[in-house]
C-alpha positions as a Markdown table, in Angstrom:
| # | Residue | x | y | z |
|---|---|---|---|---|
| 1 | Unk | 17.3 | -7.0 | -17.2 |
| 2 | Unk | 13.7 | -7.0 | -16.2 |
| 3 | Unk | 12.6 | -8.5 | -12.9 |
| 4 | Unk | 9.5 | -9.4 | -10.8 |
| 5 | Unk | 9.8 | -8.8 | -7.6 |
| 6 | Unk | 7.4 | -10.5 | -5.2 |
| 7 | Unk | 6.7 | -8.6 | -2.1 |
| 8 | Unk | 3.6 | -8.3 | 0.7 |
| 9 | Unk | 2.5 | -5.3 | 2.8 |
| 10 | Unk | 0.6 | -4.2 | 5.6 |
| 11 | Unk | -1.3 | -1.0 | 4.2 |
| 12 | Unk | -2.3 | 0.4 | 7.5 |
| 13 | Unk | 0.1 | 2.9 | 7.3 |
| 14 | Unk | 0.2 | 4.0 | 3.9 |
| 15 | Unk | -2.1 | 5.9 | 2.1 |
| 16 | Unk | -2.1 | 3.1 | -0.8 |
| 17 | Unk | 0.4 | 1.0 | -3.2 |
| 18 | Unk | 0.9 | 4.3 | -5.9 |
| 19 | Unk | 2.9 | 7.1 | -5.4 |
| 20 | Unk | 1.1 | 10.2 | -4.8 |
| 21 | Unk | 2.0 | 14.2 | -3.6 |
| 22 | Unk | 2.2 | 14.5 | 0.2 |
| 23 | Unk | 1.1 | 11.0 | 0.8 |
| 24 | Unk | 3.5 | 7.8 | 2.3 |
| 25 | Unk | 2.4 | 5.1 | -0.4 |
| 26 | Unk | 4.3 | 1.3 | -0.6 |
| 27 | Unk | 5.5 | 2.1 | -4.2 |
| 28 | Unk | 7.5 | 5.4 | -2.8 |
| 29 | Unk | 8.4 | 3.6 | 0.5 |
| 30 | Unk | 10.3 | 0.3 | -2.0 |
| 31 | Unk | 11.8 | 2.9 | -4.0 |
| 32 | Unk | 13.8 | 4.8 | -2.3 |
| 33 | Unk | 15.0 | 2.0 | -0.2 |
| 34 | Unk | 15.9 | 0.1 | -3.6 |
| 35 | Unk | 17.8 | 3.8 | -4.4 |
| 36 | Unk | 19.8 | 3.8 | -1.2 |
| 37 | Unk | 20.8 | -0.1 | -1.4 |
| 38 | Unk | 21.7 | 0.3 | -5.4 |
| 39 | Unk | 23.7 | 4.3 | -4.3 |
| 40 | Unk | 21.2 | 5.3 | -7.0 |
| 41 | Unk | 21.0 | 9.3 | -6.7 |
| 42 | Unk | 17.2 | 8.6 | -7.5 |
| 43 | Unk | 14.6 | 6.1 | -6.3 |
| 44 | Unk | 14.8 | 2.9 | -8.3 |
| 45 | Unk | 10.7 | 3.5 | -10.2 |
| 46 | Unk | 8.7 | -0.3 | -10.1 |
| 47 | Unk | 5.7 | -0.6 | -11.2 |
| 48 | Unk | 3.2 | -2.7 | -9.9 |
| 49 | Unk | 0.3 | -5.1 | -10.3 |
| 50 | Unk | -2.5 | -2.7 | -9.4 |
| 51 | Unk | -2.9 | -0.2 | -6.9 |
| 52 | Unk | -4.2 | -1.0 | -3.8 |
| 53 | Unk | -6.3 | 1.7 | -1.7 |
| 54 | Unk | -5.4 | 2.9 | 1.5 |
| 55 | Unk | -5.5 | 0.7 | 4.4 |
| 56 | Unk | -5.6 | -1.7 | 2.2 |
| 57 | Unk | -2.9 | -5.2 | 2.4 |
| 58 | Unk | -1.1 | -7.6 | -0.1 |
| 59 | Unk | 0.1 | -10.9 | 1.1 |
| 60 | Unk | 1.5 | -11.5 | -2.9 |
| 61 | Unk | 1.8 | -8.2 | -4.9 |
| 62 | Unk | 4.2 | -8.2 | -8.0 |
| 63 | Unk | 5.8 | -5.4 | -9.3 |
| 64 | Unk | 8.4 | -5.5 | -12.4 |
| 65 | Unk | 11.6 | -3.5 | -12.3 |
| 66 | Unk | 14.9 | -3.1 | -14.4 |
| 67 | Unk | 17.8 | -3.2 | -13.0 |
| 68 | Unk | 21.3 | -3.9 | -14.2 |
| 69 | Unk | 22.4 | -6.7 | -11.9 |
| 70 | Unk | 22.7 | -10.2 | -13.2 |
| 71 | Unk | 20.9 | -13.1 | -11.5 |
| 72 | Unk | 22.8 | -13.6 | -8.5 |
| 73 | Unk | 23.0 | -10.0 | -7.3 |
| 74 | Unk | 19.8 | -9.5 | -7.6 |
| 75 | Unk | 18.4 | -12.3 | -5.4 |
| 76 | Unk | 21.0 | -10.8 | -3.2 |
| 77 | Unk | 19.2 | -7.4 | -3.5 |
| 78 | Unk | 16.2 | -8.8 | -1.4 |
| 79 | Unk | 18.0 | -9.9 | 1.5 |
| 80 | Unk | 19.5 | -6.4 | 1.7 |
| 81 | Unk | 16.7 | -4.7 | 1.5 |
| 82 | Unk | 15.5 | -6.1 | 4.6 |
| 83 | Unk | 17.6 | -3.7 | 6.6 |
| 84 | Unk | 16.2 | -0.8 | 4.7 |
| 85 | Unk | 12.4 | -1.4 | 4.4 |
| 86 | Unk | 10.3 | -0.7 | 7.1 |
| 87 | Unk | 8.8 | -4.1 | 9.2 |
| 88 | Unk | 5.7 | -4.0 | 7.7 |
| 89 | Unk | 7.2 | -4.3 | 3.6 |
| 90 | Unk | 8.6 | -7.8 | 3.0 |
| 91 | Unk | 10.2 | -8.7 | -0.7 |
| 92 | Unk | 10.0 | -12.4 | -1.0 |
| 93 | Unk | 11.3 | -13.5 | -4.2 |
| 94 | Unk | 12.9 | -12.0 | -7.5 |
| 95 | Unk | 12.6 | -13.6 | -10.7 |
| 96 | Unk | 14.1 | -12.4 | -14.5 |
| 97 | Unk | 11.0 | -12.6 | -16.9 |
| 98 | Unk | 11.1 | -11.4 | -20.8 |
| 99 | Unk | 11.2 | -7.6 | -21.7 |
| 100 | Unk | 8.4 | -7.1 | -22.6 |
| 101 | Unk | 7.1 | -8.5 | -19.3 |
| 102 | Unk | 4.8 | -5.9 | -17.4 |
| 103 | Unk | 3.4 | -6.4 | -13.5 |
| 104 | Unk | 0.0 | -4.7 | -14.7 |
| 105 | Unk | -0.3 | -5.6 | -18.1 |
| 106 | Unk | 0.2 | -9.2 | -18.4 |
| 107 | Unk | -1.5 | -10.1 | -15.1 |
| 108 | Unk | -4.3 | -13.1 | -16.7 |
| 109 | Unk | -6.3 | -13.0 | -13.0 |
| 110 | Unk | -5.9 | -11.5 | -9.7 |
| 111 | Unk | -7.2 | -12.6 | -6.4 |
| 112 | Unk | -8.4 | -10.5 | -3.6 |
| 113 | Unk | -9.8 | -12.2 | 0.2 |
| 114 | Unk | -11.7 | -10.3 | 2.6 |
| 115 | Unk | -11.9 | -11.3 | 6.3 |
| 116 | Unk | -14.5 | -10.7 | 8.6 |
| 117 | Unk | -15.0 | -12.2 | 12.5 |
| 118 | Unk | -18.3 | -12.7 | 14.5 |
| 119 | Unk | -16.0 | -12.7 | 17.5 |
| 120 | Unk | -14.0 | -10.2 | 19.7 |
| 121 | Unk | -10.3 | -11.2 | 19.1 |
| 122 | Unk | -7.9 | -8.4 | 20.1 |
| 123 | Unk | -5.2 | -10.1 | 17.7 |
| 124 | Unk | -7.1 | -9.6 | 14.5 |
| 125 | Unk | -9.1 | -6.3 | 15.2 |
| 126 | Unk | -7.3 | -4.1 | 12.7 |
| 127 | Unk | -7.1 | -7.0 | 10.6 |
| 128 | Unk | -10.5 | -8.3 | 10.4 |
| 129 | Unk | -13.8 | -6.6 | 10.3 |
| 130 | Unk | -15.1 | -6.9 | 13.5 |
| 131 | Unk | -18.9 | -8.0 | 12.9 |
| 132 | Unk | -21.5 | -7.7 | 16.3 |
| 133 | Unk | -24.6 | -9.3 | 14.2 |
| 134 | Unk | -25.3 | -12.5 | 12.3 |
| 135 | Unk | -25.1 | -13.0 | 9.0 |
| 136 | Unk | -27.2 | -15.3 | 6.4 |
| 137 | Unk | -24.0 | -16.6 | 4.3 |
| 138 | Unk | -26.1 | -18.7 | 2.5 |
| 139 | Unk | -27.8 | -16.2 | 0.9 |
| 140 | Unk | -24.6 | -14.2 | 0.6 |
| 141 | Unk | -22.9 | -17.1 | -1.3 |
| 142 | Unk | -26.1 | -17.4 | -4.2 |
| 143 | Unk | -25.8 | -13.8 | -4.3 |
| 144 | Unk | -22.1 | -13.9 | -5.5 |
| 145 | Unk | -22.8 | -16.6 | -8.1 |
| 146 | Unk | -24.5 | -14.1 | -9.9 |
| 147 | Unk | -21.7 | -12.0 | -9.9 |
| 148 | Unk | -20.7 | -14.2 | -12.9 |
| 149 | Unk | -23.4 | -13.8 | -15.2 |
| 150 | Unk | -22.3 | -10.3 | -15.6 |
| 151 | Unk | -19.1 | -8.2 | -17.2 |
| 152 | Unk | -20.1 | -4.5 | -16.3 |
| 153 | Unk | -19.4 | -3.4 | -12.6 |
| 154 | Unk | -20.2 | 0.0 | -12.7 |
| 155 | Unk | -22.1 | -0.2 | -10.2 |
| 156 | Unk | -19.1 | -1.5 | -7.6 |
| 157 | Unk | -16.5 | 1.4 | -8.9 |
| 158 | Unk | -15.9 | 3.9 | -7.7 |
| 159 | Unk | -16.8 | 7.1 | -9.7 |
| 160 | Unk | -14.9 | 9.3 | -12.4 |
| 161 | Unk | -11.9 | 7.2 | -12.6 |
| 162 | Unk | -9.8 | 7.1 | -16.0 |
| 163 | Unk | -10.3 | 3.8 | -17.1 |
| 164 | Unk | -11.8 | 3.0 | -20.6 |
| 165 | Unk | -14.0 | 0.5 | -19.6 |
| 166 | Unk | -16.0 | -0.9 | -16.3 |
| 167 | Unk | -15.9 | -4.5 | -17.7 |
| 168 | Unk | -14.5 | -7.4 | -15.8 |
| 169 | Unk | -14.5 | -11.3 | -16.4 |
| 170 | Unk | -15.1 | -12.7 | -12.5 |
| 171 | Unk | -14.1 | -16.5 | -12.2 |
| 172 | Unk | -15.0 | -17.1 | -8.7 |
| 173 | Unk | -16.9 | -15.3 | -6.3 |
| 174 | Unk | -17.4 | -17.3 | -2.5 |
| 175 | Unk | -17.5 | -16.8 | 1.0 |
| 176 | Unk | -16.2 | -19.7 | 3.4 |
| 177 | Unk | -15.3 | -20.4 | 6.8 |
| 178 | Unk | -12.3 | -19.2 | 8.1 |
| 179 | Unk | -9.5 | -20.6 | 10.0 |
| 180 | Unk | -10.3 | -19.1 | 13.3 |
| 181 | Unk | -13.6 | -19.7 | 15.4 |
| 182 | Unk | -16.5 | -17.5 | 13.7 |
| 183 | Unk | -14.1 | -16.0 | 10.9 |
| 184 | Unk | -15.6 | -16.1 | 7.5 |
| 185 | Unk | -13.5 | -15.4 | 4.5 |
| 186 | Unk | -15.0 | -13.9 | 0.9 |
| 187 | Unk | -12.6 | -14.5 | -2.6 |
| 188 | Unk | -13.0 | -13.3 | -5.3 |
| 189 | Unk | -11.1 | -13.6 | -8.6 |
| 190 | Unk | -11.0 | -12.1 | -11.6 |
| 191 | Unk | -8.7 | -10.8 | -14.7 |
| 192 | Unk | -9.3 | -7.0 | -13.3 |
| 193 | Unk | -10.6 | -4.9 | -10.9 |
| 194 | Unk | -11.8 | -1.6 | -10.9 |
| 195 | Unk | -11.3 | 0.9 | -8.0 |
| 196 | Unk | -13.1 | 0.2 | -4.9 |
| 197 | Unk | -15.1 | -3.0 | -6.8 |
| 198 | Unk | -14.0 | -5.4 | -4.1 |
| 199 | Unk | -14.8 | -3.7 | -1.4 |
| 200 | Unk | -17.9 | -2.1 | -2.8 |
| 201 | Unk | -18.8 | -5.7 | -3.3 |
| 202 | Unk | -18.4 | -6.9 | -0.1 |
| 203 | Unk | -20.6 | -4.1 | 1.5 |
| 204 | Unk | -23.7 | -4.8 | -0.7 |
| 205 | Unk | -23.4 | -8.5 | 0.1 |
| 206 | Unk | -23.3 | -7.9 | 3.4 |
| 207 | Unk | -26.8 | -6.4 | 3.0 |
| 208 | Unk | -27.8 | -9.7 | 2.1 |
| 209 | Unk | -26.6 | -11.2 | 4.7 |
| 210 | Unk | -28.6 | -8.8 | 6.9 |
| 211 | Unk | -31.6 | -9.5 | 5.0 |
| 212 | Unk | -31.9 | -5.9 | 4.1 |
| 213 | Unk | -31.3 | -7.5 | 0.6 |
| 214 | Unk | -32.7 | -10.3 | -1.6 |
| 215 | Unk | -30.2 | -12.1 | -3.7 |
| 216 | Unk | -32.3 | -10.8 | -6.8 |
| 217 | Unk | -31.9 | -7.0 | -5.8 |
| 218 | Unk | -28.5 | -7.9 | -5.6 |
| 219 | Unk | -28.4 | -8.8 | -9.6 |
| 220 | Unk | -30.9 | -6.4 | -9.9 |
| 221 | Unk | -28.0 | -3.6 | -8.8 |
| 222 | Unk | -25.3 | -5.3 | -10.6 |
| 223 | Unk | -27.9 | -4.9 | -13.8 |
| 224 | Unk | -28.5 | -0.9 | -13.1 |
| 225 | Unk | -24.8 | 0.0 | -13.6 |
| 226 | Unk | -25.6 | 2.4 | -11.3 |
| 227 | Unk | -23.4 | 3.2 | -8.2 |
| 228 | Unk | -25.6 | 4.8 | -6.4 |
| 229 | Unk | -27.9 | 1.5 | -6.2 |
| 230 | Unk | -25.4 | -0.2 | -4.1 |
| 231 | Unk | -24.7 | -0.3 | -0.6 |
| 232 | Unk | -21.3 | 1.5 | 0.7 |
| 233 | Unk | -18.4 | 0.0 | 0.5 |
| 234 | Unk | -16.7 | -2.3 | 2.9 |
| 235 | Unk | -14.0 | -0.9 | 5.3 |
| 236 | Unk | -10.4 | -1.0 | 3.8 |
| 237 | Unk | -8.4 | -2.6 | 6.7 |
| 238 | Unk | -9.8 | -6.3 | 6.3 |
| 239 | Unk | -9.3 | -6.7 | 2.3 |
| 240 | Unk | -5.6 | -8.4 | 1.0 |
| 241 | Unk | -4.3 | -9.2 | -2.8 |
| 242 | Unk | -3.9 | -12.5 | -2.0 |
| 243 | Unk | -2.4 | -13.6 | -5.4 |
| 244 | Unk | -1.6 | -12.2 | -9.0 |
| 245 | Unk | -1.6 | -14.4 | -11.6 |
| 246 | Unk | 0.7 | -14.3 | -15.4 |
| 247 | Unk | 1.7 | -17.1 | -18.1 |
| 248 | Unk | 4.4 | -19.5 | -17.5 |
| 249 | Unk | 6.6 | -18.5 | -20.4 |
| 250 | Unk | 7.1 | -14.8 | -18.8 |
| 251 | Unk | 9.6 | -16.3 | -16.9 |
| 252 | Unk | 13.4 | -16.9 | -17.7 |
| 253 | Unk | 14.4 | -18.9 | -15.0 |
């Protein structure tokens, strides 16, 4: 049977979600533990939503498996792997969906929040990107309206990657006010994301919010579909998946 399994991750110490040569990566890390727990002489493969970049964290990643364990057992197959899994991978929940179910695939929308602070806080500093100058959100917020007028985001991916197209439908697009003193918080949603686009994002707005920019040079970048035009991209270790999104009827139970 087919499964999603709901899981979250610090990525400091992994060089990303996908499993690559020489590298520690989440996806290797939940596999071989899923091997051990299921006396599999091989890793157990998943396959999941996206791939995250290194440094990179997911407070709701979903990733599909198959396994041959009915219901029961394999709710019970998160609780084990607790003892196997390293303290900073946490599966939350496991749920049967329909075969032809796929973590990547039939994702409708993910979800993506990246958190800055204006303040020294030695609890959040690898967390957070720590900011020593302020910042015109205003400005930064009308520039990420226009980030839905437009579908091509060449100019926020990263270059030579293999996908067909650099088109993207973005929903929402807005920083706020965090929950801690001079935290700010940027979302952004959309059906896809290409590699390095959120974070790519985030460092050209934040050249608006120096004034460096002007919330029409920022369309005017979007418009060039040109990488080069924008600004480099934000550091990985304050970006999260926050949420992946698929239709109801996926689900079996």
């Amino acid at each position: 049977m087919r499964y999603f399994i709901t899981l979250s991750y610090n990525g400091t110490n992994y060089s990303g979600w996908q499993t690559q040569p020489s590298a520690i990566t989440v996806q290797e890390t939940i596999e071989r533990a899923l091997g051990v727990i299921l006396r599999s002489p091989t890793p157990i493969p998943i396959v999941g939503a996206g791939r995250t970049d290194a440094g990179v964290h997911a407070r709701a990643m979903v990733a599909h498996v198959d396994l041959p364990l009915e219901l029961e057992e394999a709710k019970d197959l998160v609780f084990r792997a607790d003892r196997f899994l390293p303290k900073d991978i946490a599966l939350h929940c496991i749920r049967p969906v329909r075969e032809e179910a796929h973590a990547r695939f039939s994702a409708t929308a993910r979800t993506y929040r990246y958190y800055l602070t204006l303040r020294k806080n030695p609890f959040v500093e690898d967390l957070m990107l720590r900011l020593h100058f302020p910042l015109d959100f205003e400005a930064m917020n009308e520039a990420a309206k226009r980030l839905l007028d437009y579908t091509d985001f060449t100019s926020f991916s990263k270059l030579h990657t293999d996908v067909k197209t650099n088109d993207c439908c973005i929903t929402e697009a807005y920083w706020q006010r965090g929950a801690e003193e001079e935290t700010w918080v940027f979302t952004i949603t959309a059906d896809r994301f290409l590699r390095n686009m959120v974070r790519a994002i985030v460092g050209t707005l934040l050249q608006v919010g120096k004034g460096r920019l002007t919330v029409d040079d920022f369309a005017g970048i979007i418009a060039a579909q040109d990488r080069s035009k924008a600004a480099a991209s934000a550091p990985a270790h304050a970006l999260y998946l926050e949420a992946v999104t698929y239709p109801s009827d996926l689900y079996l139970g």
